[in-house]
Structure formats: C-alpha cells, structure tokens
N, C-alpha and C positions, 0 to 999 in steps of 0.2 A: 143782532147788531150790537158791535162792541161799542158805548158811549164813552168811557173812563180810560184814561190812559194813563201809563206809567215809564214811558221810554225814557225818560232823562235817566232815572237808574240805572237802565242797562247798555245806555251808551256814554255817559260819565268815565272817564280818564281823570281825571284830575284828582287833586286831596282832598281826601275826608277828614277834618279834622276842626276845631271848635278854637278861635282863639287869633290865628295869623290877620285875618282882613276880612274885609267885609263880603268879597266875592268868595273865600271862601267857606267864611259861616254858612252863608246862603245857599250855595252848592252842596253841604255837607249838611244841613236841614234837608232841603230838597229830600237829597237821598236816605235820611233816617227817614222820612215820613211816609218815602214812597216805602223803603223797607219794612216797616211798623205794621203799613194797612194789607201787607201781602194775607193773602186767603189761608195760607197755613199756618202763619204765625197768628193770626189774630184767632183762628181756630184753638191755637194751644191756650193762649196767654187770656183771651176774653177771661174764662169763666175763673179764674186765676185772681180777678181785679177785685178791690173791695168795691162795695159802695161807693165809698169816697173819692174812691180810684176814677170807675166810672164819672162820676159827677163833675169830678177834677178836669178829666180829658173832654167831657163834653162841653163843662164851660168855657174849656180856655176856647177850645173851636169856634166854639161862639161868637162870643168876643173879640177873636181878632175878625172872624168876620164880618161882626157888625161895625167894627170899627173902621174894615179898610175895604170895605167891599159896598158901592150902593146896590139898593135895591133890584136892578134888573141884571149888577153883574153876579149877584145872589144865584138869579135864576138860571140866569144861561151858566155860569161857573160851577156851581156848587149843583145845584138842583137838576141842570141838563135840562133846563124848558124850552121846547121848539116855539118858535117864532108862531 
C-alpha cells in the first residue's frame, strides 16, 4: 500500500520559476522538492553530500516542521500515523 504521494509534479502546467509571486514560488518549490526526493536522484546525489550537506538538509526539515506543523499534523503529515 502506497502512503506518499507525489502527483502535483506530474500534473503541474504551470511556471517553474523562483522570484515572479508568491503562487509561483510555492508551485515551483512544490515541484523542486517533489523532484529532489525522487528514488533515483536521491540514489545518485545521497552518497555525493558531505556531512555538512546532510546535517544542513536535515535541519532545515526540521525546522520548518517544527515550526509550522503541530504535533498531531507531525503525525498524520510527515510520519503517516493511522488513527
């Protein structure tokens, strides 16, 4: 059973691009991120990273999840914990 999904990348039209407006920063994140965590790029690029690299991408996740995520939408969001 599939939990993770990734469809806005592959039904996205719209601009990719960093800079015009706020819908499409957000759009154009979206789709780097969903891009970024694909199975064969992360396969190439993981063993690639330094330390630092690592530590860097795992704090920022963090972070913004602590920041803008409470506690239960931690779970259900990020972690997939059934009810």
């Amino acid at each position: 059973m599939t939990i993770h999904s990734h469809r806005f990348v592959e039904e996205y039209e719209g601009l990719t691009g960093f800079g015009l407006d706020r819908e499409t920063d957000e759009n154009t994140v979206i789709c780097y991120l969903q891009k970024f965590s694909d199975d064969e790029l992360m396969k190439t690029i993981i063993k690639r990273l330094s330390d630092d690299e690592l530590e860097s991408i795992f704090s920022t996740i963090s972070r913004i999840m602590k920041t803008h995520l409470s506690e239960p939408e931690y779970h259900r969001l990020f972690l997939k914990d059934s009810e």
